[in-house]
C-alpha positions in Angstrom: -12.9 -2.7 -20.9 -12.9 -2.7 -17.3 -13.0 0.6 -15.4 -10.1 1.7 -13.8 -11.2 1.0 -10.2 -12.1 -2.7 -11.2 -8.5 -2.7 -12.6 -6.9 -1.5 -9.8 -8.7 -3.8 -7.6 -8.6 -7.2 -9.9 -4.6 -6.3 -9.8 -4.4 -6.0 -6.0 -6.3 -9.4 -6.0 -3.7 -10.9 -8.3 -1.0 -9.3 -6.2 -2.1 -10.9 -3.1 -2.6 -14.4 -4.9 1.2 -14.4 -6.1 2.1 -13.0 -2.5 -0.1 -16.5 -1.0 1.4 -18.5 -3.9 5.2 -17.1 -3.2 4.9 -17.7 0.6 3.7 -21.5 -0.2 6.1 -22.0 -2.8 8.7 -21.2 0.0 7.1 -23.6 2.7 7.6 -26.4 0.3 11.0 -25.5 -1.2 11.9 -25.4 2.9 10.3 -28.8 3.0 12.4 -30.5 0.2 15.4 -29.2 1.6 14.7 -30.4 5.2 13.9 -33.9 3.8 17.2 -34.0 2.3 19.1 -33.3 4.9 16.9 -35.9 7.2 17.8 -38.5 4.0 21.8 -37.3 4.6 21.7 -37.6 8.2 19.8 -41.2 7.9 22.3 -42.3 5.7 25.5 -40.8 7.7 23.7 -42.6 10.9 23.6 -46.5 8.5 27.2 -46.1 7.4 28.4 -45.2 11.1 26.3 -47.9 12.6 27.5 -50.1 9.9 31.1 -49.6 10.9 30.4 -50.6 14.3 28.8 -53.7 13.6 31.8 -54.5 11.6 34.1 -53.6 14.2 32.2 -55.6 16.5 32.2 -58.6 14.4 35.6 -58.7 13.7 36.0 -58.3 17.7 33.6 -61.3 18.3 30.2 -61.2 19.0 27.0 -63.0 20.3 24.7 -64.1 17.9 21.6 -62.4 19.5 23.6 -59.1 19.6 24.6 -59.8 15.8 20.6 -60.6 15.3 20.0 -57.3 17.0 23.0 -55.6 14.5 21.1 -56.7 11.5 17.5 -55.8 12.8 18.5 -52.3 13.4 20.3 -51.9 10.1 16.9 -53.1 8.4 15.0 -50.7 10.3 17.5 -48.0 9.1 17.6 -49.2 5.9 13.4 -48.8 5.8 14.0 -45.6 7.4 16.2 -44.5 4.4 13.7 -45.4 1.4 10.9 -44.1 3.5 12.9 -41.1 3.7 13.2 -41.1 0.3 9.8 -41.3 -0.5 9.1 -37.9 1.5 12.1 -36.5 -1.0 9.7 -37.3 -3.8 6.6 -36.3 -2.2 8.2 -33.6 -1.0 9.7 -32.8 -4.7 6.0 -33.0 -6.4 5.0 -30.2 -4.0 7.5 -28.3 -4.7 7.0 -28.7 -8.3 2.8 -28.3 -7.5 3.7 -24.5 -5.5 5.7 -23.9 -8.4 3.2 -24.4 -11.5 0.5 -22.4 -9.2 2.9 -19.4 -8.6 3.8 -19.0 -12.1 -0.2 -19.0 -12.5 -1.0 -16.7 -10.7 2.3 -14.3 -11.6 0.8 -14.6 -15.5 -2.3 -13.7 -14.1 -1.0 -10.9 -12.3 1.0 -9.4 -15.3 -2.0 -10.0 -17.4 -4.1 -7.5 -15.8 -0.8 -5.1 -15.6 -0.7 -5.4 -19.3 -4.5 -4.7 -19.2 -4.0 -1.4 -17.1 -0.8 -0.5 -18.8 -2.8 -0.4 -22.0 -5.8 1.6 -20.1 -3.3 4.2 -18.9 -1.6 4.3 -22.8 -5.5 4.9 -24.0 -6.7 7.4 -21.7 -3.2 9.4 -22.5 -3.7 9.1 -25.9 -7.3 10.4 -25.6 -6.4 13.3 -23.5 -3.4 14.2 -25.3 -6.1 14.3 -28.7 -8.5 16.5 -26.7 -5.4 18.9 -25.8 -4.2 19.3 -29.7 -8.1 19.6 -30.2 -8.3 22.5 -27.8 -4.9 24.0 -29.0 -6.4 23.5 -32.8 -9.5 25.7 -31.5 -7.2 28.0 -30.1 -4.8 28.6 -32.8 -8.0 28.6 -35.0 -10.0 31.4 -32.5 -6.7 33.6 -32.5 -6.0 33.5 -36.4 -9.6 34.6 -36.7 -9.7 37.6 -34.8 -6.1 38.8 -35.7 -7.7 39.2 -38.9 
């Protein structure tokens, strides 16, 4: 078994690692949740612009501005799936930060297990040589109250 020194410092390794893991697994949850909002805010921006281009065709309008109406609803509507492709993206990161955190947190409570049980064998040892000694004792006094 490993001394507990190498213990102590395998655990602070393992501490820091979930720490690194925690603080990434936040960056990409942050990421996720910005992408959404981007993919709302797209999407609030297509149905506005929508309703102006109907508005404006029910007023009348020129065929190049209703050429230039439809271009810029295509480019929105390429702006929405390629923001939904970052949503994804972004998702699998998430979900990749999250499998590596819960790594290293098993790893982490692995070798607190491992010192847990080297701190429940050396009390169990010590409290042996303590009855020992109080054995001797008892033994030592019985023998010379004789």
């Amino acid at each position: 078994m490993a001394s507990k020194a190498q213990l102590a410092t395998l655990m602070d390794l393992a501490r820091r690692e979930t720490d690194d893991a925690a603080k990434r697994l936040g960056i990409a949850l942050k990421a996720v949740d910005e992408a959404r909002q981007k993919h709302e805010m797209l999407v609030g921006y297509r149905e506005e612009y929508l309703k102006r281009f109907e508005a404006a065709q029910a007023a009348g309008i020129t065929p190049m501005a209703y050429r230039n109406f439809v271009a810029f609803i295509e480019k929105l509507e390429t702006a929405v799936k390629g923001q939904l492709d970052m949503i994804k993206h972004a998702e699998y990161r998430g979900e990749q930060e999250k499998a590596a955190w819960q790594a290293s947190e098993r790893k982490r409570m692995s070798y607190s297990t491992l010192n847990d049980r080297a701190d429940a064998a050396a009390l169990k040892l010590e409290n042996k040589r303590d009855q020992k000694q109080m054995d001797e004792h008892a033994a030592r006094q019985a023998y010379y109250k004789r």
